[in-house]
C-alpha positions in Angstrom: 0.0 0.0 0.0 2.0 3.2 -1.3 1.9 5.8 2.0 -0.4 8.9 2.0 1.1 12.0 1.1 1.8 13.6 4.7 0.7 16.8 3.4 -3.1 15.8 3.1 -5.2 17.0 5.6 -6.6 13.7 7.8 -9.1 15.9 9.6 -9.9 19.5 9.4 -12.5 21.3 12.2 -13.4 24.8 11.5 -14.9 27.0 14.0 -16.7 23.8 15.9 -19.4 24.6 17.9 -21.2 21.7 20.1 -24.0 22.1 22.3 -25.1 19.6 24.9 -28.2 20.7 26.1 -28.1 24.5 27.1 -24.2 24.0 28.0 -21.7 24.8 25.4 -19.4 21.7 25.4 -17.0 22.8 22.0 -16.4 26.6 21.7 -15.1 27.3 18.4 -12.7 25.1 17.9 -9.9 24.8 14.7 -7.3 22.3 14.4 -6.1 20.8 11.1 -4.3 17.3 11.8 -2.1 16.0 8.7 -1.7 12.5 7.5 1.6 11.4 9.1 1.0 13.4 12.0 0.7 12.5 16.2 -1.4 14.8 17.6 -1.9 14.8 21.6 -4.9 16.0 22.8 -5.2 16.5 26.6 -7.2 18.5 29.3 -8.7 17.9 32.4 -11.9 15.6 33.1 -15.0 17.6 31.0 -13.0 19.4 28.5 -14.7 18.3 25.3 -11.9 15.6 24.7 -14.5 12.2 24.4 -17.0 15.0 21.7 -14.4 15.7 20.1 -12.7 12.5 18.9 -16.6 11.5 18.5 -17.2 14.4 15.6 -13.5 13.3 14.4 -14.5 9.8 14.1 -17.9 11.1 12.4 -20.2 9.3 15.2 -21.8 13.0 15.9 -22.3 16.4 14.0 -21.5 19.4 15.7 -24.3 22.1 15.9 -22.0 24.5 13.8 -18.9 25.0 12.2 -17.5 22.2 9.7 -15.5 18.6 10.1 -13.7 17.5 7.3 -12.0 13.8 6.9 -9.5 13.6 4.3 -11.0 16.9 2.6 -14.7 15.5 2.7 -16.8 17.7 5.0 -19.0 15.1 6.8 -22.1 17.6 6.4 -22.6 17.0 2.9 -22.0 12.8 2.6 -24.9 10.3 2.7 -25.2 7.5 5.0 -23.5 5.3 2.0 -20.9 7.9 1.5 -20.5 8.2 5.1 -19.8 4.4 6.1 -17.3 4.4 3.2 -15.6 7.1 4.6 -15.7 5.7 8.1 -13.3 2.5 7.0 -10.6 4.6 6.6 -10.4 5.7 10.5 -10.0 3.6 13.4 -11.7 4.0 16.7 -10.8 2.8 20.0 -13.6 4.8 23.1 -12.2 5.4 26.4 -15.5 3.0 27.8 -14.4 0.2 25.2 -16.6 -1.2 22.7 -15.5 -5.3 23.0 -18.5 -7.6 22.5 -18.2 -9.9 25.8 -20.5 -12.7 23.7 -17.9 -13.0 21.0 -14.5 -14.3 21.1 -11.5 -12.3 20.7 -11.0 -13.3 17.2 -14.8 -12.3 16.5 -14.7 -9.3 17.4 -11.3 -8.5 15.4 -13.1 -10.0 12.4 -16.3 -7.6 12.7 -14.6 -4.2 11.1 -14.2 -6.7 8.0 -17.3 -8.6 7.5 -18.3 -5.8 5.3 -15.6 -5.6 3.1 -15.1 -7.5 0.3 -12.2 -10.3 1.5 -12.9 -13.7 1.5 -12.3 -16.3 4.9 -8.5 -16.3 4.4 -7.5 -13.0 4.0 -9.3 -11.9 6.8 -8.0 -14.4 8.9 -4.2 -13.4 7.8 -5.1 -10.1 8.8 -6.0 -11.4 12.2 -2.9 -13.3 12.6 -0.9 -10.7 11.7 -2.5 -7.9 14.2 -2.5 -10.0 16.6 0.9 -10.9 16.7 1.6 -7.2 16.7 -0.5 -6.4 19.5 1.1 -9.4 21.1 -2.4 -11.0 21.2 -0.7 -15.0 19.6 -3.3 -17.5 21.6 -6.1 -15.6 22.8 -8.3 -16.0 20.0 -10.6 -18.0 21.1 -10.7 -16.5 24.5 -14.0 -14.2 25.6 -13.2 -10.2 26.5 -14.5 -10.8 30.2 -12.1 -13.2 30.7 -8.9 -11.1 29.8 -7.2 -8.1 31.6 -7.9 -4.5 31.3 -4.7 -3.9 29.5 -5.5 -6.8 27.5 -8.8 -5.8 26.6 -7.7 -2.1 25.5 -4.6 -4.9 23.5 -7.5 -5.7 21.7 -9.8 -2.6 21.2 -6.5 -1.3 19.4 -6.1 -4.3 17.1 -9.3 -4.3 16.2 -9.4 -0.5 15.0 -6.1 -1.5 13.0 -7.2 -4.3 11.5 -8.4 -2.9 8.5 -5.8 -0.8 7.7 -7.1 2.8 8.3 -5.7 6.3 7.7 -6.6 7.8 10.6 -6.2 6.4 14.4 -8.4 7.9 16.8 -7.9 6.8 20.5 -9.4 8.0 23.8 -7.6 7.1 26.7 -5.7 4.2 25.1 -3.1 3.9 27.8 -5.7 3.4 30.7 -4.8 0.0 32.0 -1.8 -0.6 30.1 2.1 -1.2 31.8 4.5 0.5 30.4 6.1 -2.3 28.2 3.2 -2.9 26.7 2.8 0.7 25.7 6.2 1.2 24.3 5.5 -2.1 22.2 2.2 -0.4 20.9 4.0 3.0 20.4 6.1 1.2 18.3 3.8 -0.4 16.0 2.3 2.8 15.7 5.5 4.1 14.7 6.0 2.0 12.0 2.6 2.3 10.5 2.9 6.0 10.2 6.0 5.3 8.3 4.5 2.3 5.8 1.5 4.4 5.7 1.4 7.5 7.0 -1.1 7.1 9.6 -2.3 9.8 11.0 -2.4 9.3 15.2 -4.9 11.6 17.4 -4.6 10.4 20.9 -6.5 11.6 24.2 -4.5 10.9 27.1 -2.0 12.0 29.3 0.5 9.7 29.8 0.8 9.3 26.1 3.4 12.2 25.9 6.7 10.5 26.8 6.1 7.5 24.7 5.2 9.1 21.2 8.1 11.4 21.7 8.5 14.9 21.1 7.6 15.5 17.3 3.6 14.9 18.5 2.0 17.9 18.5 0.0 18.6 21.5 -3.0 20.5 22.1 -4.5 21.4 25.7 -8.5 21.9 25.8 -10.2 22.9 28.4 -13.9 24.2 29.1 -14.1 23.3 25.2 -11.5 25.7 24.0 -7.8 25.4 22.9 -5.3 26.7 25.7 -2.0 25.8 23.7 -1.1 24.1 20.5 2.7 23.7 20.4 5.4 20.7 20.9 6.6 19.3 24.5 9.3 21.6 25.1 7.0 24.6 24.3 4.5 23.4 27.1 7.3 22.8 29.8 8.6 26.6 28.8 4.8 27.4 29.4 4.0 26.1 32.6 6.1 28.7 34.9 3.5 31.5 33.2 1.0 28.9 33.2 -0.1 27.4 36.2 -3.1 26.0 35.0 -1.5 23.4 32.2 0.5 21.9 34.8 -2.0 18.7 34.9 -0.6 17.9 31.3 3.0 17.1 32.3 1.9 16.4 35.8 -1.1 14.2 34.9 -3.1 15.8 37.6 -6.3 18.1 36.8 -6.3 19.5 40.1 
């Protein structure tokens, strides 16, 4: 599969506006993310992080302002239109989204039921994201019966399974020891560089492992504090007190 230019826009908000009830939850928000690109979005608890990987994912509309993926604005596609686009980005929630009734292996097959591969070919792209995600043997086991970091193992395989463009993950560390997350780091690595995967994480403690070339944006109260690298937050936090939680990991 020949790499996305990592010039192309993955996902483009202009001026987002979302309303949950009477409460303005998104304020305006802009943020252009390239293919190729790590982008860290963090905040404290009720920032708008969770709405706004769910209007990047295309699961809601905002109630003004645009969302375009890969150049499409969401706004204007059908429902067919809008499933196709929806292949190209994997999702992985913060509440997880593992079916307990299915196996392991069944629910890594379900992104691919509707695409057109027959038996084998799905089941080499299980085998192979599986051994990635250092998953060999627990096919046939159930979700309920595996470990938290396990589970979130899985939710990750799942949403790379079939091969998207865009990653979208929301609290993917929760759960996870550190070994395991430098092992998925690195297979996140490496598919940015076969094919320029475009990476938009909400978490924390994501920061230190995807290095300091991610781009990190601090949201709060549904507006953008800071957009900048690592080392132009740390220079930050003497002048402002109230990012601290990012490098701290405390929302205090």
């Amino acid at each position: 599969m020949v790499a996305a230019p990592i010039s192309e826009s993955a996902v483009q908000l202009t001026d987002v506006f979302q309303h949950v009830g009477s409460h303005c939850a998104l304020d305006g928000v802009s943020l252009r993310v390239q293919c190729g690109e790590v982008l860290l979005l963090v905040g404290p608890n009720g920032a708008g992080k969770t709405l706004l990987t769910r209007l990047m994912a295309g699961l809601d509309r905002p109630s003004a302002g645009a969302v375009r993926l890969f150049g499409q604005d969401l706004a204007e596609l059908d429902e067919a239109a809008m499933t196709a686009l929806r292949r190209r980005v994997g999702v992985v929630m913060q509440r997880g989204s593992l079916l307990d009734g299915l196996t392991v292996l069944e629910n890594l097959l379900l992104p691919l039921r509707t695409l057109p591969m027959d038996r084998e070919a799905m089941a080499r792209a299980a085998r192979l994201v599986m051994t990635q995600l250092l998953l060999d043997g627990m096919e046939n086991h159930q979700p309920r019966s595996l470990s938290l970091g396990q589970r979130r193992r899985v939710e990750l395989a799942r949403a790379l399974i079939h091969q998207p463009r865009l990653l979208l993950w929301d609290g993917l560390t929760d759960g996870l020891d550190p070994a395991s997350v430098r092992d998925i780091f690195a297979i996140l690595r490496l598919q940015q560089e076969l094919r320029g995967l475009a990476v938009i994480a909400t978490d924390n403690g994501v920061m230190q492992g995807l290095g300091e070339s991610a781009r990190i944006v601090v949201l709060d109260r549904g507006r953008i504090l800071f957009e900048g690298d690592q080392d132009t937050l740390r220079q930050a936090l003497p002048e402002r007190i109230d990012l601290r939680y990012v490098i701290e990991g405390n929302p205090g």
